[in-house]
NULUMKE-626628 format. One record per residue (C-alpha): x, y, z; residue number from 1. Coordinates in nm, 3 decimals. Each point is the difference from the previous one (the first is absolute). Last residue first. Layout:
BEGIN
{u->X | v->Y | w->Z | num->NUM}
...
This chain:
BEGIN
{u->-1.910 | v->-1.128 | w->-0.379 | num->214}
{u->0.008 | v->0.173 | w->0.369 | num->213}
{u->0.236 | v->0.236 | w->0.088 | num->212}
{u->0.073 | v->-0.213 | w->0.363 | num->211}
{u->-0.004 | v->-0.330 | w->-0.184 | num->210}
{u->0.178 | v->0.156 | w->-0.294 | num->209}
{u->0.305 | v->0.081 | w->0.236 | num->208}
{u->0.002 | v->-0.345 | w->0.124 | num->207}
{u->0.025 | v->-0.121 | w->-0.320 | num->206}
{u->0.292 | v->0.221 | w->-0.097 | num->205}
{u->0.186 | v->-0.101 | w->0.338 | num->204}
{u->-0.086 | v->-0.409 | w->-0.132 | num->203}
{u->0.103 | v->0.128 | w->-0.309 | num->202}
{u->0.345 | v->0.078 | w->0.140 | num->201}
{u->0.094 | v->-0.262 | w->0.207 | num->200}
{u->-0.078 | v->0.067 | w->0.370 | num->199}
{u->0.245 | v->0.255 | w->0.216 | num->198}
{u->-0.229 | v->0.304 | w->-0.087 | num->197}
{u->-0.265 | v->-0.131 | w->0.249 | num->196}
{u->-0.270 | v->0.287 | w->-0.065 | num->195}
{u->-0.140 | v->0.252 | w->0.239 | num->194}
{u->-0.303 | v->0.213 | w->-0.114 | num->193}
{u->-0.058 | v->0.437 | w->0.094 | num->192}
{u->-0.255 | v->0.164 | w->-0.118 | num->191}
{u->-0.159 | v->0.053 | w->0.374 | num->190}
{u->0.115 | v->0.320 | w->0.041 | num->189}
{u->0.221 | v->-0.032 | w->0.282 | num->188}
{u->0.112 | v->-0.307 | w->-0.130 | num->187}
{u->0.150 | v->0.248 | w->-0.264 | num->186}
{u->0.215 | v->0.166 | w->0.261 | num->185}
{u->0.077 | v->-0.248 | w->0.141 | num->184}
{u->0.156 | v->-0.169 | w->-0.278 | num->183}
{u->0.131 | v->0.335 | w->-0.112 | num->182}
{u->0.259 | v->0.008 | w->0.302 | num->181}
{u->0.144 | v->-0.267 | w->-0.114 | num->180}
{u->0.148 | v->0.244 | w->-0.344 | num->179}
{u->0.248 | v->0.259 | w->0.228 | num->178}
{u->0.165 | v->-0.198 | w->0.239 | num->177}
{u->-0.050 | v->-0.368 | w->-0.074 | num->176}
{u->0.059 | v->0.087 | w->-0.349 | num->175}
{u->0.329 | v->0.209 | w->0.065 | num->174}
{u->0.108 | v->-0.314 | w->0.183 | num->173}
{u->-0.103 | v->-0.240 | w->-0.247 | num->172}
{u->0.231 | v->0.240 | w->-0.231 | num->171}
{u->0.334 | v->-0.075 | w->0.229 | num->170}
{u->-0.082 | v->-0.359 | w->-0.015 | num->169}
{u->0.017 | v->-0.015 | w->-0.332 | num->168}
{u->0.324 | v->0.196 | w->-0.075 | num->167}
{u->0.169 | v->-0.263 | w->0.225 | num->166}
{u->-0.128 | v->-0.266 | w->-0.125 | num->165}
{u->0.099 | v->0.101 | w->-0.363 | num->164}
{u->-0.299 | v->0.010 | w->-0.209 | num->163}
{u->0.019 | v->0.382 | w->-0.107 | num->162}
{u->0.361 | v->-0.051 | w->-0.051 | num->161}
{u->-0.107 | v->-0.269 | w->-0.257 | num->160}
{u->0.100 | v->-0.335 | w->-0.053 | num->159}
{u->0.126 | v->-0.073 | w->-0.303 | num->158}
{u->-0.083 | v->-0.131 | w->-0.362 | num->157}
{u->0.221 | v->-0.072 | w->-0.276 | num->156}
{u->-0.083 | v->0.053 | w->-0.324 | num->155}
{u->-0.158 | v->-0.258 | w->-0.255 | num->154}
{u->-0.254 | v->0.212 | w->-0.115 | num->153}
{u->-0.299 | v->-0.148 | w->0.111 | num->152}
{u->0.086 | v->-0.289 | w->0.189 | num->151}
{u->0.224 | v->0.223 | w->0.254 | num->150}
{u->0.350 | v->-0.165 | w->0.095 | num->149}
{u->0.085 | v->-0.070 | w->0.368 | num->148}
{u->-0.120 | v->-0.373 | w->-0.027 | num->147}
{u->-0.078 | v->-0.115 | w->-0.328 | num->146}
{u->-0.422 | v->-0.054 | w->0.003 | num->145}
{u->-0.016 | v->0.325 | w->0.187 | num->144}
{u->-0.207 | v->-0.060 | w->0.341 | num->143}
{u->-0.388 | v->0.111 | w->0.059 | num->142}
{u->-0.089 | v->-0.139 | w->0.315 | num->141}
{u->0.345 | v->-0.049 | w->0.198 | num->140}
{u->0.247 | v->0.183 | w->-0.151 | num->139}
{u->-0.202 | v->0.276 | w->-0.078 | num->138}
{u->-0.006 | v->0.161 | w->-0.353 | num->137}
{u->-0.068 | v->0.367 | w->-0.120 | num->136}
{u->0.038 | v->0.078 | w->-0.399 | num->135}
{u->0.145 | v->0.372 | w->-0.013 | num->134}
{u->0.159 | v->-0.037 | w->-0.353 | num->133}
{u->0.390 | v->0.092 | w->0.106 | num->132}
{u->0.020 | v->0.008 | w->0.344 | num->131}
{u->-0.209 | v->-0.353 | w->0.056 | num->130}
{u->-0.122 | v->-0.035 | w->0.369 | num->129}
{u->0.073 | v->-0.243 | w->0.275 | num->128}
{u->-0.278 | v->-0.031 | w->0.262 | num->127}
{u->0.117 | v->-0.234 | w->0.285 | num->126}
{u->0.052 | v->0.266 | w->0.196 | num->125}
{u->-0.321 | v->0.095 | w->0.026 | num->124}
{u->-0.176 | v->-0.275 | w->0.063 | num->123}
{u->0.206 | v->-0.067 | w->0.289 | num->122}
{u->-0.004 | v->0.341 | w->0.148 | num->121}
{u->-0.426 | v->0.010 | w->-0.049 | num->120}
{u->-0.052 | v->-0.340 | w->0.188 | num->119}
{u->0.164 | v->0.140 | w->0.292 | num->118}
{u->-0.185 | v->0.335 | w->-0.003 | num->117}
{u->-0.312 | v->-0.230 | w->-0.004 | num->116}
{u->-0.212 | v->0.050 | w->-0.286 | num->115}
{u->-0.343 | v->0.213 | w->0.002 | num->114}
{u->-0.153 | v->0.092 | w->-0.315 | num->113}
{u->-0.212 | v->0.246 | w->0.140 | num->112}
{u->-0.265 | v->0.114 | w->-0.239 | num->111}
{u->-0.168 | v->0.337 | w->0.070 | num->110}
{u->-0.382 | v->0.007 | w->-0.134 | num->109}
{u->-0.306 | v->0.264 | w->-0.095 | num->108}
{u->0.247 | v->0.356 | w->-0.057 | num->107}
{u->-0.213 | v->0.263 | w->-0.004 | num->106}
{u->-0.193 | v->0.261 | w->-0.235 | num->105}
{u->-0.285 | v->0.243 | w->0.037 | num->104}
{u->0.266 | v->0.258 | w->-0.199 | num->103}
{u->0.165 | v->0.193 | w->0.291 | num->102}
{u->-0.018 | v->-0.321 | w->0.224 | num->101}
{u->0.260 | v->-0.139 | w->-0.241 | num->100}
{u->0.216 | v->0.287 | w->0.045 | num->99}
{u->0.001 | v->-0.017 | w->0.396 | num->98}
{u->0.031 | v->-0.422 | w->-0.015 | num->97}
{u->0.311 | v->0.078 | w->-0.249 | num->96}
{u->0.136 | v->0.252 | w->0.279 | num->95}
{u->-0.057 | v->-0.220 | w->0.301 | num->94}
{u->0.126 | v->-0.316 | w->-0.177 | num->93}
{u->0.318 | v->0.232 | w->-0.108 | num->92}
{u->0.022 | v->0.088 | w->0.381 | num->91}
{u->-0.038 | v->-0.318 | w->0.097 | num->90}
{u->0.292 | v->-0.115 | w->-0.210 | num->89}
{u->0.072 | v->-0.185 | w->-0.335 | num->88}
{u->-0.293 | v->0.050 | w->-0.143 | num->87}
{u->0.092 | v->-0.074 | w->-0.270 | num->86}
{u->0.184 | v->-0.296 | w->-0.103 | num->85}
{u->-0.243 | v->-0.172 | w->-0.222 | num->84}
{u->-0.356 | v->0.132 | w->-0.041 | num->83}
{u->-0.261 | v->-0.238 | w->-0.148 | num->82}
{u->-0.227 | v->0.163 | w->-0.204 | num->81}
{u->-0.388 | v->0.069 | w->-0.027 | num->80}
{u->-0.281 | v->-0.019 | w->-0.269 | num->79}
{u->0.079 | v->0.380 | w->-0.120 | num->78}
{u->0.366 | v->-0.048 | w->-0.004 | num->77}
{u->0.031 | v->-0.030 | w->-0.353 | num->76}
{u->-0.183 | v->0.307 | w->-0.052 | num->75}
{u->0.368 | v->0.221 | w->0.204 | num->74}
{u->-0.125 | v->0.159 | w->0.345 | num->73}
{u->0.191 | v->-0.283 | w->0.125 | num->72}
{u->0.309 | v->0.135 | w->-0.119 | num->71}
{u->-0.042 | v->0.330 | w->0.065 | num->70}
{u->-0.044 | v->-0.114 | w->0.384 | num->69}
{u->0.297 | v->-0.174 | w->0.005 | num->68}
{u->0.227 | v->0.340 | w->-0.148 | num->67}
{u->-0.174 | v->0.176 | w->0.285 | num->66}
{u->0.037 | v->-0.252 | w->0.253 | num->65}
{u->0.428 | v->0.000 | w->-0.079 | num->64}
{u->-0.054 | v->0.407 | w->-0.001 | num->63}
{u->-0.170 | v->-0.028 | w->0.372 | num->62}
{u->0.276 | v->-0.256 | w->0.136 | num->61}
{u->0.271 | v->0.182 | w->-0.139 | num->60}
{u->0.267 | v->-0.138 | w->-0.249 | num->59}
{u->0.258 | v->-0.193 | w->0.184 | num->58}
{u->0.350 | v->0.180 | w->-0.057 | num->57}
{u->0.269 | v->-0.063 | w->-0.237 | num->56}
{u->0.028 | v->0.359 | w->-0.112 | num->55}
{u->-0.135 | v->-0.150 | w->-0.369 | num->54}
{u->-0.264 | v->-0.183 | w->0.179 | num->53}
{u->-0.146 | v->0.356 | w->0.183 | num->52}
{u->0.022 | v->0.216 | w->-0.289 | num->51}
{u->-0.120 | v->-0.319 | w->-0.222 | num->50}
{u->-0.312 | v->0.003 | w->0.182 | num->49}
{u->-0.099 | v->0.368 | w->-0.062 | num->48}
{u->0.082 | v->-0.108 | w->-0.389 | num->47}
{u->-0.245 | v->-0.295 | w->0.029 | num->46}
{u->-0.270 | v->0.191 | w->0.124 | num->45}
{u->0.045 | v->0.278 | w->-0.297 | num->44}
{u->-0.011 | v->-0.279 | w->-0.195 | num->43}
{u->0.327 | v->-0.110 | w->-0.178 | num->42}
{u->-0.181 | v->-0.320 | w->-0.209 | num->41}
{u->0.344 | v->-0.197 | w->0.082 | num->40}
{u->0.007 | v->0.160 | w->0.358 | num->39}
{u->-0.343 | v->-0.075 | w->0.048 | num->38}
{u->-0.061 | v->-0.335 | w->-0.095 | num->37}
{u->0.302 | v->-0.114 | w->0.168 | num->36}
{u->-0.077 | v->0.102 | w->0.319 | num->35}
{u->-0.368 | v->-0.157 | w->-0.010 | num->34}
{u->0.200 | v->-0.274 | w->-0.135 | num->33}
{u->0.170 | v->0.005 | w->0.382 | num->32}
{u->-0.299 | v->0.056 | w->0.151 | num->31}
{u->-0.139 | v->-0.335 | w->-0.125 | num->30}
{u->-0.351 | v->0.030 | w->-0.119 | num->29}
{u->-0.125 | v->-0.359 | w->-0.149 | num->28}
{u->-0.297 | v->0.107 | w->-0.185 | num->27}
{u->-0.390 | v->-0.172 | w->0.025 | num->26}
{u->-0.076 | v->-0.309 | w->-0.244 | num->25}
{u->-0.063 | v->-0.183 | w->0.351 | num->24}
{u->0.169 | v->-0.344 | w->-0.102 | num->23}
{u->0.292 | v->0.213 | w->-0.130 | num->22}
{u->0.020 | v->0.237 | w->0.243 | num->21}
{u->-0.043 | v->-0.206 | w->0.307 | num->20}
{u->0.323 | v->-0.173 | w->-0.216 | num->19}
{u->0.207 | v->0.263 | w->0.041 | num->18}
{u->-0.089 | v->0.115 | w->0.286 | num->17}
{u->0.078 | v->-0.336 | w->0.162 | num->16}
{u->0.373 | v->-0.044 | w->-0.147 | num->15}
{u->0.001 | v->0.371 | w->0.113 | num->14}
{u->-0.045 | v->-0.099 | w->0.371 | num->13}
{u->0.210 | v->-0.321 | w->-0.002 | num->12}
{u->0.173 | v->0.048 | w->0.365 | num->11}
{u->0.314 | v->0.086 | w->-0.127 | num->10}
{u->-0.020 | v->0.377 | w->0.090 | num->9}
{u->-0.228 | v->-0.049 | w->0.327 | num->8}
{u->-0.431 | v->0.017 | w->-0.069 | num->7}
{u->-0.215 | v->0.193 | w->-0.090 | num->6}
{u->-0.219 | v->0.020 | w->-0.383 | num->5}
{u->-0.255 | v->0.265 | w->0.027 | num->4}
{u->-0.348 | v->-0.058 | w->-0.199 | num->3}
{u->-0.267 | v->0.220 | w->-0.154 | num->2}
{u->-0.287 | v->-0.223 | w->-0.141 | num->1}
């Protein structure tokens, strides 16, 4: 079962991955531990990409499905995965649809977790965020027992510049731009399923399972 998570920053996506994961027993594949992975293990892929990240530029699309496709080539991946964050753009859909052909392969859903831009700014920016363990609390659904002070280590918490309004709205935009476009682009191919990211949590989750199937 080979799975890509969509959906706006805020929207839930890797809450969903996550957990597709877990029910699934297939890996969670997050570009970003892709990343990681690579630099920490200094790969010949993950040196290329540190060029490019060290410069402070966006690694390429074709070296980004590269380090993906290593990934999934890994035994754990044999049942499926659920790719988080990638792609990211059509061309990076065109390129991972390109090396999956290459090896009988392709993709068999796309998730949208679809939220309201609306929804998205308030959710966000009611996240507040621990500096000094990394614990993440929202005002509303998951508060800190003391206000302002994190329950793990006693810290305070704050809101992010990531969560700012402001900062928020300007990444919807480069979603809209560059990431919508996917939606199409996987209804295209018939993979793609819808889901109402604005419901509780488990209620997304259990929609998600309806499409996967138990």
């Amino acid at each position: 079962m080979k799975i890509i998570m969509l959906g706006a920053p805020g929207a839930g996506k890797g809450t969903q991955a996550k957990q597709i994961a877990d029910k699934y027993s297939i890996p969670h594949i997050s570009t970003g531990d892709i990343f990681r992975a690579n630099l920490k293990a200094g790969t010949e892929l993950g040196k290329k990409a540190k060029e490019y990240m060290d410069q402070g530029l966006l690694v390429p699309d074709e070296l980004t499905c590269d380090l993906v496709m290593d990934r999934i080539g890994q035994e754990d991946c044999k049942n499926g995965f659920v790719l988080d964050g990638f792609p990211r753009t059509i061309p990076q859909a065109e390129a991972l649809d390109a090396a999956l052909a290459k090896i009988n392969e392709k993709m068999d859903y796309a998730i949208d977790v679809d939220v309201p831009d609306e929804n998205i700014v308030n959710r966000m920016s009611g996240r507040r965020a621990c500096l000094n363990c990394g614990a993440t609390y929202h005002i509303v659904s998951i508060p800190t027992k003391v206000e302002g002070i994190c329950d793990r280590c006693g810290n305070q918490v704050v809101l992010r510049d990531d969560d700012q309004p402001e900062t928020v709205k300007k990444r919807l935009n480069v979603y809209h731009e560059q990431t919508q476009p996917l939606i199409d682009y996987y209804k295209k191919q018939n993979i793609l399923k819808t889901v109402d990211g604005t419901r509780p949590m488990e209620d997304v989750f259990g929609a998600i399972v309806e499409i996967l199937g138990a």
